[in-house]
DSSP file (Angstrom, degrees, kcal/mol; ACC not computed):
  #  RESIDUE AA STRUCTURE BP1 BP2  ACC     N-H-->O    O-->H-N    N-H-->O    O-->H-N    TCO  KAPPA ALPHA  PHI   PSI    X-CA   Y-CA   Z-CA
    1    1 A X              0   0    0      0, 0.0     2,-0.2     0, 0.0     3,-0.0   0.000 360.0 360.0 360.0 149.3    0.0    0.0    0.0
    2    2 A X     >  -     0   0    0      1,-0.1     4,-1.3     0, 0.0     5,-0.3  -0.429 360.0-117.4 -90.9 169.8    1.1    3.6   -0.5
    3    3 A X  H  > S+     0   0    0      1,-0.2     4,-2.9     2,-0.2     5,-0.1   0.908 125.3  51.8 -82.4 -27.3    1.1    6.1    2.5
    4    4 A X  H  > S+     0   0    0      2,-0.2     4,-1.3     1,-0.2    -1,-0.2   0.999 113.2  46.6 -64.6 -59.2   -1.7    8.2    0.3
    5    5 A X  H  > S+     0   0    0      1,-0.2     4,-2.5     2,-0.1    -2,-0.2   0.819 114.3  47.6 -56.9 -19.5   -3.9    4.3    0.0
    6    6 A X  H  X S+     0   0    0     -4,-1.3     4,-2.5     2,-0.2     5,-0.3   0.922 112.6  50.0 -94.8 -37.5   -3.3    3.8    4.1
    7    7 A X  H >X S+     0   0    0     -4,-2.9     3,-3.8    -5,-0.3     4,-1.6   0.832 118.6  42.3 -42.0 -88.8   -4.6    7.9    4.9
    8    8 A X  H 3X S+     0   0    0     -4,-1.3     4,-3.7     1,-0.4     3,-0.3   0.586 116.0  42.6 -40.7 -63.1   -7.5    7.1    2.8
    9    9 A X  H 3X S+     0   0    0     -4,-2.5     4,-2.2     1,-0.2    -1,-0.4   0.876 116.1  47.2 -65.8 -30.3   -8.2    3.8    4.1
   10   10 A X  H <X S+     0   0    0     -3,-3.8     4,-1.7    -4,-2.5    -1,-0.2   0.908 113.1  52.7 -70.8 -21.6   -7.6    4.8    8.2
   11   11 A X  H  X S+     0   0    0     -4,-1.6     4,-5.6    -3,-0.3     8,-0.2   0.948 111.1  54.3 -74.4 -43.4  -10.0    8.0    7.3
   12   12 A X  H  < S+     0   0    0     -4,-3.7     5,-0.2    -5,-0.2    -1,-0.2   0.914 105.5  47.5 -22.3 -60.8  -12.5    5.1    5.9
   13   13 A X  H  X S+     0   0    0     -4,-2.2     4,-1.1     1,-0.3    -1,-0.2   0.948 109.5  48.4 -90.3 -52.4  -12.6    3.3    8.6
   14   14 A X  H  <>S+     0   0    0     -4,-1.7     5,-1.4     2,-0.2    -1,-0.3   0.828 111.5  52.6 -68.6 -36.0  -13.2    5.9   11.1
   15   15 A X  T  X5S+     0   0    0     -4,-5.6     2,-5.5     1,-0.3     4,-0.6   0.241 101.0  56.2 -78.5-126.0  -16.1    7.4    9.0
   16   16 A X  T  45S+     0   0    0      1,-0.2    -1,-0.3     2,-0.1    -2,-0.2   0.029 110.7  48.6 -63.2 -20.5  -18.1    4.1    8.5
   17   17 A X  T  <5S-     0   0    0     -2,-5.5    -1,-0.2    -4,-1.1    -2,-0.1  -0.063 130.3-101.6-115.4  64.5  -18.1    4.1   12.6
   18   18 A X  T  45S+     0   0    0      1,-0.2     2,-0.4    -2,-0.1    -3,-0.2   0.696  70.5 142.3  14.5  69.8  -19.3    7.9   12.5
   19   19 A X     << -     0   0    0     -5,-1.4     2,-0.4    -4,-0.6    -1,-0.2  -0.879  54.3-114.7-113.4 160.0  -16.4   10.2   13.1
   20   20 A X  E     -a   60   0A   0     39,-0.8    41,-1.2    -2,-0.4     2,-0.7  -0.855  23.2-126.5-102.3 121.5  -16.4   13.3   11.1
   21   21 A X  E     -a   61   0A   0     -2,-0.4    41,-0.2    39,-0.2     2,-0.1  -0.600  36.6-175.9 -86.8 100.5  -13.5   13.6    8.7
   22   22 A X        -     0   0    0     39,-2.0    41,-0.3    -2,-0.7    -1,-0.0  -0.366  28.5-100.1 -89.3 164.3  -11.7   17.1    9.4
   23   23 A X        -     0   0    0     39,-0.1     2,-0.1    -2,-0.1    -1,-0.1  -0.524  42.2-110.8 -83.8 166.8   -8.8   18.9    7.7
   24   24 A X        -     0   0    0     39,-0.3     2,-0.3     1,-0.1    40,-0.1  -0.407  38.9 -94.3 -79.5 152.0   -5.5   18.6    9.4
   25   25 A X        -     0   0    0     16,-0.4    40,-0.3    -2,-0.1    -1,-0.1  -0.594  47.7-106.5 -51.0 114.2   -4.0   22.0   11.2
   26   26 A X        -     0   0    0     -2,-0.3    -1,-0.1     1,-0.1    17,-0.0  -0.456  22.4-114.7 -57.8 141.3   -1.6   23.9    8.8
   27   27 A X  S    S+     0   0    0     10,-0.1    11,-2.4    11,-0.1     2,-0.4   0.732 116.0  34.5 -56.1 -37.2    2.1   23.6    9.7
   28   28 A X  S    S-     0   0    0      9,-0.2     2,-0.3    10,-0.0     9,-0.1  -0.991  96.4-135.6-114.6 142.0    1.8   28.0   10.5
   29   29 A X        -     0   0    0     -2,-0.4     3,-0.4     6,-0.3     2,-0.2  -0.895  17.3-121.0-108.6 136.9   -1.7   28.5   12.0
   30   30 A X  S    S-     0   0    0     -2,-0.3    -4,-0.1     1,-0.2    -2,-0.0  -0.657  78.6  -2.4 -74.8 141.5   -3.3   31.2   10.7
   31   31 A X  S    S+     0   0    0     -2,-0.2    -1,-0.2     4,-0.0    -3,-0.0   0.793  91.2 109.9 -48.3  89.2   -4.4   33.9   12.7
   32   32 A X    >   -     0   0    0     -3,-0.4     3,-2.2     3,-0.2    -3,-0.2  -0.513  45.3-169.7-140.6  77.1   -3.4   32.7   16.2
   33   33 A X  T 3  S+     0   0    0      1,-0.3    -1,-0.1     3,-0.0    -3,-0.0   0.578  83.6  70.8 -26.4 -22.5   -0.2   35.2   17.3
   34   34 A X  T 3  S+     0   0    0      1,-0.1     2,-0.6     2,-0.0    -1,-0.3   0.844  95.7  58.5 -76.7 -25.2    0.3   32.7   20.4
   35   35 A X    <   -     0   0    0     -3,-2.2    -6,-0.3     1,-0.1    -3,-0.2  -0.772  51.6-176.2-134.1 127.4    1.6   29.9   17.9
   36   36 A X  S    S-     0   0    0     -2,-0.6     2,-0.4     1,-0.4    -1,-0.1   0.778  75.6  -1.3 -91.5 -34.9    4.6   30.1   15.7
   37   37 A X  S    S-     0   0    0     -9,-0.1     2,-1.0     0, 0.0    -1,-0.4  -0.986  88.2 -74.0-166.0 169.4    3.8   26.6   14.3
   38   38 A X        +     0   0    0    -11,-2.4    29,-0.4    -2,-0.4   -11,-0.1  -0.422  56.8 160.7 -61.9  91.1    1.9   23.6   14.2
   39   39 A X  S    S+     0   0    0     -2,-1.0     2,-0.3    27,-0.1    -1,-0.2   0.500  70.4  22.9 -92.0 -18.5    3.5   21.8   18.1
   40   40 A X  S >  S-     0   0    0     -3,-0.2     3,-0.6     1,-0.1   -15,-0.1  -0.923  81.3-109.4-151.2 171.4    0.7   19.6   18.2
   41   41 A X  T 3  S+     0   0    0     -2,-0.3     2,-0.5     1,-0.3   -16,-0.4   0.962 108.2  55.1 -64.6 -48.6   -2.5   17.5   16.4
   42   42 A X  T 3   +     0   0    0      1,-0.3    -1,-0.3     2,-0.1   -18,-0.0  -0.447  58.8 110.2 -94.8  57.6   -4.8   19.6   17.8
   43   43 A X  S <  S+     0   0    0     -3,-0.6    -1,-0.3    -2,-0.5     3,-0.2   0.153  72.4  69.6 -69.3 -12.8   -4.3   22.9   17.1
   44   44 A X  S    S+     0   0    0     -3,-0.3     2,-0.7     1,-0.1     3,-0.3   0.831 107.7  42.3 -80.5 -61.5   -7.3   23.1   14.8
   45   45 A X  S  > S+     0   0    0      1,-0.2     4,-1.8     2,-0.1     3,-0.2  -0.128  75.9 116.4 -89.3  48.3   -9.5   22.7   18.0
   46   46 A X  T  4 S+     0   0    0     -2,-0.7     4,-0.4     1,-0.2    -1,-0.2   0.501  77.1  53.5 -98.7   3.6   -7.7   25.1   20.7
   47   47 A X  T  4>S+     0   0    0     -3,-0.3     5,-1.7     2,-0.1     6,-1.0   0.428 106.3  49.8-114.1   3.1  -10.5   27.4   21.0
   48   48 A X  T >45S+     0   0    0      4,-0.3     3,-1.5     3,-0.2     5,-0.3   0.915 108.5  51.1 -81.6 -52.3  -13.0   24.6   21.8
   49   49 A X  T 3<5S+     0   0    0     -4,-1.8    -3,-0.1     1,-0.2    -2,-0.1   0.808 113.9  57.9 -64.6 -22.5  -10.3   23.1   24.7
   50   50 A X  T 3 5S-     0   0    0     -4,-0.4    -1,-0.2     1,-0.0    -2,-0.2   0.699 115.7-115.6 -40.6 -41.2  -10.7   27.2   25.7
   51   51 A X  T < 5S+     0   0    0     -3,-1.5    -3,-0.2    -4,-0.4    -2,-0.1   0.547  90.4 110.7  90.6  28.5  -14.1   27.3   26.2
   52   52 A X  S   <S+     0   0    0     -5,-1.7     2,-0.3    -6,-0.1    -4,-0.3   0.176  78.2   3.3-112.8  -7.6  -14.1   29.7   23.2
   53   53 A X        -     0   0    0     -6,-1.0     2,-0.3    -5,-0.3    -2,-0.2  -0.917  61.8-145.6-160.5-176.6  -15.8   27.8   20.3
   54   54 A X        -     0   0    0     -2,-0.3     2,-0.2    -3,-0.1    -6,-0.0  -0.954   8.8-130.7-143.6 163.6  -17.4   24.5   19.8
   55   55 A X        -     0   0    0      2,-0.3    -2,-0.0    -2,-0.3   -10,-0.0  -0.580  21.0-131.6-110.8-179.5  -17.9   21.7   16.8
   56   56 A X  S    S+     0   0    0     -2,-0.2     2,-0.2     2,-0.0    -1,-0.1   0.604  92.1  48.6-103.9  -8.1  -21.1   20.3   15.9
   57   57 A X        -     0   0    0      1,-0.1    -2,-0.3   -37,-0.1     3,-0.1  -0.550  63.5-157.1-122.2-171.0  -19.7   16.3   16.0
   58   58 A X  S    S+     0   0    0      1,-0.4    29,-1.2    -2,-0.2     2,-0.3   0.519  77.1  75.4-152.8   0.0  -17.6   14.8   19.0
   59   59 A X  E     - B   0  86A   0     27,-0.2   -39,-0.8    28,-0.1    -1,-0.4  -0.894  68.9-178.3-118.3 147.8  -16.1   12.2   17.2
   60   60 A X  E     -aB  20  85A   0     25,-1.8    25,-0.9    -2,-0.3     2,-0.4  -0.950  14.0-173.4-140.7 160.8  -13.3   13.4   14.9
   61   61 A X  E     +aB  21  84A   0    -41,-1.2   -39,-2.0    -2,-0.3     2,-0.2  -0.920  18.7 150.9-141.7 131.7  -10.5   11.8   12.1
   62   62 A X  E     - B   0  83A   0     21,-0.7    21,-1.0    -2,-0.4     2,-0.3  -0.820  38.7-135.3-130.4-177.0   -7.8   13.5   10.4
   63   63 A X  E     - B   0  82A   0    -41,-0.3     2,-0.3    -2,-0.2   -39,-0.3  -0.868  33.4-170.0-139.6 124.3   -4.4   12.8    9.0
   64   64 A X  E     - B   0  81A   0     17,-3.3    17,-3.8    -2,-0.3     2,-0.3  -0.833  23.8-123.7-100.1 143.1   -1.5   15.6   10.0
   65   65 A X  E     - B   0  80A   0     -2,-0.3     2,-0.4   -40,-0.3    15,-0.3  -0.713  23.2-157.1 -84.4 140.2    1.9   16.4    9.0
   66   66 A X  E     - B   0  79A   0     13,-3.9    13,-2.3    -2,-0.3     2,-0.4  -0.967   0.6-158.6-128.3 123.9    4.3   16.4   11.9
   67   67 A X  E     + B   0  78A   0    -29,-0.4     2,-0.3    -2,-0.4    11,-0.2  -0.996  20.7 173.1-105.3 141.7    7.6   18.5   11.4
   68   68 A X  E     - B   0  77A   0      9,-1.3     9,-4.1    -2,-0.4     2,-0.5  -0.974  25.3-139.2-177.9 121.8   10.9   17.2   14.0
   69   69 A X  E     - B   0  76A   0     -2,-0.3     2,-0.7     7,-0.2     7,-0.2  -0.775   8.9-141.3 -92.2 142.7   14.1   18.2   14.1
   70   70 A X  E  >> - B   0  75A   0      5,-2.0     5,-2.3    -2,-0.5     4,-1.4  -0.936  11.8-168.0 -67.1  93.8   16.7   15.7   14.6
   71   71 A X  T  45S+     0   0    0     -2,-0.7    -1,-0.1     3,-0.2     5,-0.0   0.584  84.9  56.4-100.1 -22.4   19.2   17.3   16.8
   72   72 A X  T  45S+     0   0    0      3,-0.1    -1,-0.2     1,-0.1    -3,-0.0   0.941 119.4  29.0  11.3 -99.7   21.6   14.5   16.2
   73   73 A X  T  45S-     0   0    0      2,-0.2    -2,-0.2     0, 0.0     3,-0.1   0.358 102.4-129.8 -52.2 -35.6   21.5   14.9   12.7
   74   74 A X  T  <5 +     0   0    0     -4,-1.4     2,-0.3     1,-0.2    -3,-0.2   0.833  62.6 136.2  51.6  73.7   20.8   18.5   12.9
   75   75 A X  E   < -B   70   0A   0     -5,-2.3    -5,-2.0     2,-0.0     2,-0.4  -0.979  55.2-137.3-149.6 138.0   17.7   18.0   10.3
   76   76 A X  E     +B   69   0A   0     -2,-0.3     2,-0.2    -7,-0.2    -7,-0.2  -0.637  38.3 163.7 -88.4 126.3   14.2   19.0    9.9
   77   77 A X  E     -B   68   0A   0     -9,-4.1    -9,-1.3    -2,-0.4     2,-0.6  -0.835  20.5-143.0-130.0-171.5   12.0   15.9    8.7
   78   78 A X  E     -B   67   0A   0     -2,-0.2     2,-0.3   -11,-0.2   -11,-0.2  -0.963  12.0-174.2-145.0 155.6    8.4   15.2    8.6
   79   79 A X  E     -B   66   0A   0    -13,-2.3   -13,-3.9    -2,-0.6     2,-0.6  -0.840  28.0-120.7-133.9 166.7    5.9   12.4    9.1
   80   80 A X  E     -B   65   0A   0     -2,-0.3     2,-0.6   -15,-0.3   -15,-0.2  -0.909  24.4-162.3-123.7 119.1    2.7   12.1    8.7
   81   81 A X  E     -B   64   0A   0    -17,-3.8   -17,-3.3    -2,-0.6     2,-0.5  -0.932  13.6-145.4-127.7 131.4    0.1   10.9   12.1
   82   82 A X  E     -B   63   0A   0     -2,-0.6     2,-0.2   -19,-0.2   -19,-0.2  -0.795  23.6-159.1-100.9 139.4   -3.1    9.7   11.5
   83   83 A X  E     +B   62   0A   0    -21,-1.0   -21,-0.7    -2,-0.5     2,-0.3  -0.587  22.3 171.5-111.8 153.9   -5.2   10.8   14.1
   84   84 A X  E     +B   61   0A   0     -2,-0.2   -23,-0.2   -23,-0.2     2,-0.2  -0.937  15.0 169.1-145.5 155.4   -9.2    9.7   16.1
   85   85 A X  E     -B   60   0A   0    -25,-0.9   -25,-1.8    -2,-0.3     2,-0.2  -0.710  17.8-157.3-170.3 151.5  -10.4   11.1   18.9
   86   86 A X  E      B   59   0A   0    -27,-0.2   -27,-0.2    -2,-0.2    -2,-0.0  -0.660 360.0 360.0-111.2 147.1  -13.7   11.2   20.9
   87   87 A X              0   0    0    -29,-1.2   -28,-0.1    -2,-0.2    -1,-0.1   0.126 360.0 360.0-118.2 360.0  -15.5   13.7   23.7
């Protein structure tokens, strides 16, 4: 399988047991001045964990790009986590 056929198929599977498939967080979030970049999955939802917004589902899917530096290596690389969570 290709990494694009295994997204597709993990977003599958979570919608047939009815989570709602959301876009991933951009690597710079857009207008949030606290956050220089994307540190975490959920960064999309940080004004719901505020008490500042809500979503309309409670079950959620995505697939996100993770950037990590290697300090080692001294190199930025990036991976991709596929994500679920439930309220």
């Amino acid at each position: 399988m290709t990494s694009k056929e295994i997204r597709q198929s993990f977003l599958e599977f979570f919608r047939e047991r009815g989570h709602e498939i959301v876009p991933s967080a951009p690597v710079i979030p857009h207008g949030d001045k606290t956050l220089l970049f994307t540190n975490a999955g959920m960064n999309q939802f940080k004004n719901v964990f505020l008490g500042e917004g809500s979503r309309s589902y409670t079950r959620w899917a995505y697939s996100l790009v993770l950037l990590y530096y290697l300090a080692r290596k001294y190199s930025l690389n990036s991976i991709n986590s596929l994500c679920s969570w439930a309220t």
